[in-house]
C-alpha positions as CSV (number, residue, x, y, z in Angstrom):
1,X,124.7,93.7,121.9
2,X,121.6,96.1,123.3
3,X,120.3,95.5,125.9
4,X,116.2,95.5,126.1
5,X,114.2,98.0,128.1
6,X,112.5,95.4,130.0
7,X,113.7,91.7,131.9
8,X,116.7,90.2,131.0
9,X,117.6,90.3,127.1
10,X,118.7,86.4,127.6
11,X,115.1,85.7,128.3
12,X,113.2,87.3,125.5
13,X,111.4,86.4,123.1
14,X,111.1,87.6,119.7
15,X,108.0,86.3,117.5
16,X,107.4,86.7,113.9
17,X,104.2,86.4,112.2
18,X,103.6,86.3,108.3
19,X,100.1,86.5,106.8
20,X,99.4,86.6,103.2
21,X,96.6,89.1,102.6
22,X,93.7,88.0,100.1
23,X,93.3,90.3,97.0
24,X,91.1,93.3,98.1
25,X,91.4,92.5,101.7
26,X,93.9,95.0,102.6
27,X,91.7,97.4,105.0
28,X,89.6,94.4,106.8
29,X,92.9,93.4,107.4
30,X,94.1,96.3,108.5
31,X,91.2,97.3,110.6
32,X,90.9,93.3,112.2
33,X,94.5,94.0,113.1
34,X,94.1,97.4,114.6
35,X,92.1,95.4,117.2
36,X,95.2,93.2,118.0
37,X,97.1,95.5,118.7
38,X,95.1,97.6,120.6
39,X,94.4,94.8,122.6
40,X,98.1,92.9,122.8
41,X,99.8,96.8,124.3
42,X,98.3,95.9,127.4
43,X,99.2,92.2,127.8
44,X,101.7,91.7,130.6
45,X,105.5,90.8,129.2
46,X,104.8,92.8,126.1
47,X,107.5,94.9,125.0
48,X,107.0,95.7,121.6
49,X,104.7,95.0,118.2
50,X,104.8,96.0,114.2
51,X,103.3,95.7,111.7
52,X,105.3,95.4,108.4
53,X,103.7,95.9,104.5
54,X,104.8,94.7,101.8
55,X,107.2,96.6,99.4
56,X,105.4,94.7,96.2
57,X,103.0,93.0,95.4
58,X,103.0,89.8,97.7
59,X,100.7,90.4,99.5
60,X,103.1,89.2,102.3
61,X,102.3,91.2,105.6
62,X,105.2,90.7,108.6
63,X,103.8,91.2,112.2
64,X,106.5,91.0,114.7
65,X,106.7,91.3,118.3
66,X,109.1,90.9,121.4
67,X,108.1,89.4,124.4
68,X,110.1,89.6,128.4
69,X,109.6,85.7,128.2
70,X,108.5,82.9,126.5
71,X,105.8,82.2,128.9
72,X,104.6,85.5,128.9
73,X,103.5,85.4,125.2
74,X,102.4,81.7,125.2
75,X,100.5,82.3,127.8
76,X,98.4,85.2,125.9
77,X,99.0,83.0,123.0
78,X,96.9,80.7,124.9
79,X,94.3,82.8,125.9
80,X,90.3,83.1,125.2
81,X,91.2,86.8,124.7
82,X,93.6,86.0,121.4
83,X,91.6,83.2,120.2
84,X,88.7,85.5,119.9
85,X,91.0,88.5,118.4
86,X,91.8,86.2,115.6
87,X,88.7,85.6,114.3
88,X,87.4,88.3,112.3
89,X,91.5,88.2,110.9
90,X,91.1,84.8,109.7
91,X,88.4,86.5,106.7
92,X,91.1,88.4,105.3
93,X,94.2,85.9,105.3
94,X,94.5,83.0,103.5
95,X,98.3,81.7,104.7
96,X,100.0,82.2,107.7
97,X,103.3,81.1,109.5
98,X,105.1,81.8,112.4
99,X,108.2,81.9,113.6
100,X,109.3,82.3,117.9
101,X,112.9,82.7,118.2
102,X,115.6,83.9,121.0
103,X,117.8,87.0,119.5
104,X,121.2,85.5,120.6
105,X,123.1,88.5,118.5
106,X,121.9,91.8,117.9
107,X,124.4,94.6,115.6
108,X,123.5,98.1,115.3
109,X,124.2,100.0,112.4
110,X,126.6,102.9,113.3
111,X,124.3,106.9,113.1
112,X,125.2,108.6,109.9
């Protein structure tokens, strides 16, 4: 199992986020999350986020992120900061779900 770069791996939390885009609304999208993320690389406990597109034609964006501890992202989670973040996001997405998970087994492919 890998271990991650920051806290203990035990503690982590991993988070995944799916949107579905509306038709057309792929750049406000885009451009409402390029403020998230800019704003969630600075949030204390953060370790790491992406941003996943779809490889047809779902619609079905992926946003994922890892967090030192499960405190650490509800508390952002929590926050006036991401409440406000999430508002000019809300115009371009029309479902959403989310998943908060604890890795508990982690393979790595072997290099080629």
């Amino acid at each position: 199992m890998r271990t991650a770069h920051n806290g203990d791996p035990a503690n982590r939390l991993s988070v995944v986020y799916t949107v579905h885009v509306v038709e057309g609304g792929e750049q406000g999208f885009l451009d409402a999350y390029e403020q998230i993320r800019k704003s969630v690389a600075s949030v204390p406990g953060h370790i790491i986020e992406r941003l996943g597109e779809p490889v047809d034609d779902s619609r079905q964006w992926v946003i994922t992120s890892e967090w030192e501890t499960p405190e650490h992202f509800f508390s952002w989670q929590q926050s006036e900061d991401h409440r406000e973040l999430l508002v000019p996001l809300r115009n371009w997405v029309d479902r959403t779900q989310s998943l908060r998970y604890r890795v508990v087994q982690e393979t790595m492919g072997v290099p080629s």
